[in-house]
C-alpha positions in Angstrom: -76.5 20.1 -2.5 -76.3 17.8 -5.6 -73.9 18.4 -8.3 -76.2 19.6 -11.1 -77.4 22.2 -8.8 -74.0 23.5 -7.7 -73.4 23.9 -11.8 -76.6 25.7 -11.7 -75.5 28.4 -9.1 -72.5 28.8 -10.5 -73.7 29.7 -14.0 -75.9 31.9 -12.1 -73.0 34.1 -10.3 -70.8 33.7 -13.1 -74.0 35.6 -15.2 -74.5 37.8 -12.6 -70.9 39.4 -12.1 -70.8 39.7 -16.3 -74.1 42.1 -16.0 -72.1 43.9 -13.1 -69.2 44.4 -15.5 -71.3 46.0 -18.2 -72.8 48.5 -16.2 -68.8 49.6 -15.3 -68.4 50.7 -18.8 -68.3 54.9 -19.8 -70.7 56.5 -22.0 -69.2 57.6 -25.1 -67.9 61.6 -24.6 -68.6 62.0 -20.9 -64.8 61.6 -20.1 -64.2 58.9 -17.9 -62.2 56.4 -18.4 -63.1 53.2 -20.2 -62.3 49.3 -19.5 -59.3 48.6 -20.6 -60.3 46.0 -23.8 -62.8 47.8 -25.0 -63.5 50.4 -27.4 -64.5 53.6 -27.3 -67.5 55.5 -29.5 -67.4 59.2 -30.4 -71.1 60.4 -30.3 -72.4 61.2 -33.6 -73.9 63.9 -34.7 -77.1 62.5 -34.4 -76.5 62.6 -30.7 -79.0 64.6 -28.8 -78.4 68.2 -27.5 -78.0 69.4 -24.2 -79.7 72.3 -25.2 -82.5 72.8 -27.8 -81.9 73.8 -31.1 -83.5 77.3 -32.7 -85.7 77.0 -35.1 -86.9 79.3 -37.7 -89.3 81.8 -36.8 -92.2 82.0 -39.0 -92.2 85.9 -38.6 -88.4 87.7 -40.0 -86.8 89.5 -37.2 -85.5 92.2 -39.7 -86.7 94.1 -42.6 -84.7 93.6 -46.5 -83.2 96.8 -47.2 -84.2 98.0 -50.4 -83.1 100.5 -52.8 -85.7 103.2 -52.6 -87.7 105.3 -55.7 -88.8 108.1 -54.7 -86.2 111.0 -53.8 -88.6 113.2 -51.3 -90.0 110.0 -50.0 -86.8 109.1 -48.3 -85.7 112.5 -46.8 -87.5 113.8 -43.5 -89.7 116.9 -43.5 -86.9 119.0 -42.1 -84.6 118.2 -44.5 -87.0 118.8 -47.2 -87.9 121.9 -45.8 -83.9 122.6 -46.1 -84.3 122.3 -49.7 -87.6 123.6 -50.4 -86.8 126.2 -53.1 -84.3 123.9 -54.8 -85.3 121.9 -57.9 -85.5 118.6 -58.1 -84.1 116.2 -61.2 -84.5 118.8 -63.5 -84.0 116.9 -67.1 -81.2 119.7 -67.8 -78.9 117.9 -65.3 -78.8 114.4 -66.9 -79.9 111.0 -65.5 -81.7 111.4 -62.9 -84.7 109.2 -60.8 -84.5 105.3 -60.7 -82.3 104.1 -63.4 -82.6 100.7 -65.7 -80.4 98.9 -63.1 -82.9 99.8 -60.8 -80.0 102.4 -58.6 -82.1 106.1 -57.9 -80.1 109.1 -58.4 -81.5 112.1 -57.0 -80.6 115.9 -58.2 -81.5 118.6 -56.1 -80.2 121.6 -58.1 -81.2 125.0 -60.3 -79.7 124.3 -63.6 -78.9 128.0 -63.7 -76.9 127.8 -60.6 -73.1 128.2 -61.0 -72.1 125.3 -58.1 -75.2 124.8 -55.4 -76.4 121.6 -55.9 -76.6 118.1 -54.5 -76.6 114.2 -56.1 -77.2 111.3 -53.9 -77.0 107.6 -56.1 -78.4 104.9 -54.2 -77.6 101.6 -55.7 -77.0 97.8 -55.0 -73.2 97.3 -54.5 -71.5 93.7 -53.5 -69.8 94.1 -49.8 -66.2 93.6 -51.7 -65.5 96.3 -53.7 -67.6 98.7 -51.8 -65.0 98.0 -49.4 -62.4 98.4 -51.2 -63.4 102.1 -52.3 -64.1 103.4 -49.0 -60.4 101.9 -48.6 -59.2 103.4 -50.7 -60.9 106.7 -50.5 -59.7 106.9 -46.8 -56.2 106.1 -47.8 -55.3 107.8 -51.0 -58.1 111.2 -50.6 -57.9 111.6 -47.2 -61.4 110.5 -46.1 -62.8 110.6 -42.6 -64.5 106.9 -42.1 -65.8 105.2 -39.4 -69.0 102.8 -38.5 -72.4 104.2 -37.4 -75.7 102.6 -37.9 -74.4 99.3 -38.6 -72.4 100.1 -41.6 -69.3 102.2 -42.6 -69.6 105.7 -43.2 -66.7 108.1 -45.1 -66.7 111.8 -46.0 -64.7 114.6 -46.6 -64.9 118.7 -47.5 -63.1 121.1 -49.5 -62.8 124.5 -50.6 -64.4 124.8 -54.6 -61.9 125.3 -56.9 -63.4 128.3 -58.7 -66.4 129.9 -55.9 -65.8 130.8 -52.3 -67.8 127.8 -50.7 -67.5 124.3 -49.9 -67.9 121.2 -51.0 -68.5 117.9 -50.1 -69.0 114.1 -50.4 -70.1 111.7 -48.1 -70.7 107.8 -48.5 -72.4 104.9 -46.6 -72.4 101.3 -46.9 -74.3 98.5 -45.3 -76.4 95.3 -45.9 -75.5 95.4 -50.0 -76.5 99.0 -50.4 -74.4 102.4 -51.1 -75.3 105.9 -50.5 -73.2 108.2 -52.4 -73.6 111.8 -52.1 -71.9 114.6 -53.8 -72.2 118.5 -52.8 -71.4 121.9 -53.4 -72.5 124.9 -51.4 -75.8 122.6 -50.3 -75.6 120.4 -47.5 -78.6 120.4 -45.4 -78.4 119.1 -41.6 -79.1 115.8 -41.3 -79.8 114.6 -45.1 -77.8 111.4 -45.0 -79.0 110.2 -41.8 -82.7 110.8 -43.1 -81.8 108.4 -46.2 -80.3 105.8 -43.8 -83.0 105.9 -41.2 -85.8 105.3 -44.2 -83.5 102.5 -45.9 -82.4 100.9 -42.8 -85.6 101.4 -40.5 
């Protein structure tokens, strides 16, 4: 073999074992070990996922909550049939239906009652203080709370002051959106539960 092509085929291996170098080198984040003088690249971001990303479903998988309007609409039959008899925001009691900052305050009670009655406000409250009442209700009034339904629920009876019956309040957060409901001598079976199964769905 002549000299110029004994340069040739030594260029040629000396190419050769360069390409069989590169392919020793690690991919960036699989945790091997890379070759020593070189440097090592944390993927980016841009990197691809092992798995594929969720994207946004044209159809929402859960319903807005909304403060309500109607007083009757949001109570079942059987509750209403638990207060059937029992007037409803009667303009002697004050305030009453949806209000200008668009709460709904429902009273269910005979002006010339002496105590029976019952007022539910439903109104838009930020998650922060209405925390911090139910807090404090359960800590300074001795209020039973705990979390049903995917929100927090307090309440507490007593004995009226001045009449031989009972009274009541019982409250319930979730999703920006208080129920507050106050009662003497009136508390029909299941009345706050139908307000949270028509808000909540």
């Amino acid at each position: 073999m002549g000299l110029p092509a004994a340069r040739a085929v030594a260029a040629a291996s000396a190419l050769l074992l360069a390409v069989l170098l590169a392919g020793c080198v690690a991919e960036p984040g699989t945790g091997t070990a890379a070759v020593p003088g070189t440097v090592t690249v944390a993927p980016t971001s841009q990197a691809p996922s092992a798995s594929p990303v969720a994207t946004p479903s044209a159809t929402p998988t859960t319903r807005v909550a909304a403060v309500p309007d109607d007083c009757r609409g949001m109570l079942s039959d059987s509750v209403l049939a638990q207060l059937e008899g029992t007037p409803l925001n009667d303009p002697a009691m004050g305030p009453s239906g949806v209000q200008t900052d668009g709460s709904l305050v429902c009273v269910w009670r005979n002006p010339s009652a002496d105590t029976t009655g019952l007022v539910t406000a439903v109104s838009r409250v930020d998650r922060g203080p209405a925390l911090d009442s139910l807090n404090a209700l359960a800590t300074t009034q001795g209020f039973t709370c705990y979390t049903p339904d995917g929100g927090t629920r307090c309440e507490k009876t007593w004995q009226n002051a001045q009449y031989p019956v009972q009274d009541g309040r019982t409250l319930f957060y979730r999703d920006g959106i208080l129920i507050d409901t106050t009662w003497s001598n009136l508390a029909p079976s299941g009345y706050t539960d139908s307000v949270i199964a028509h808000i909540f769905g």
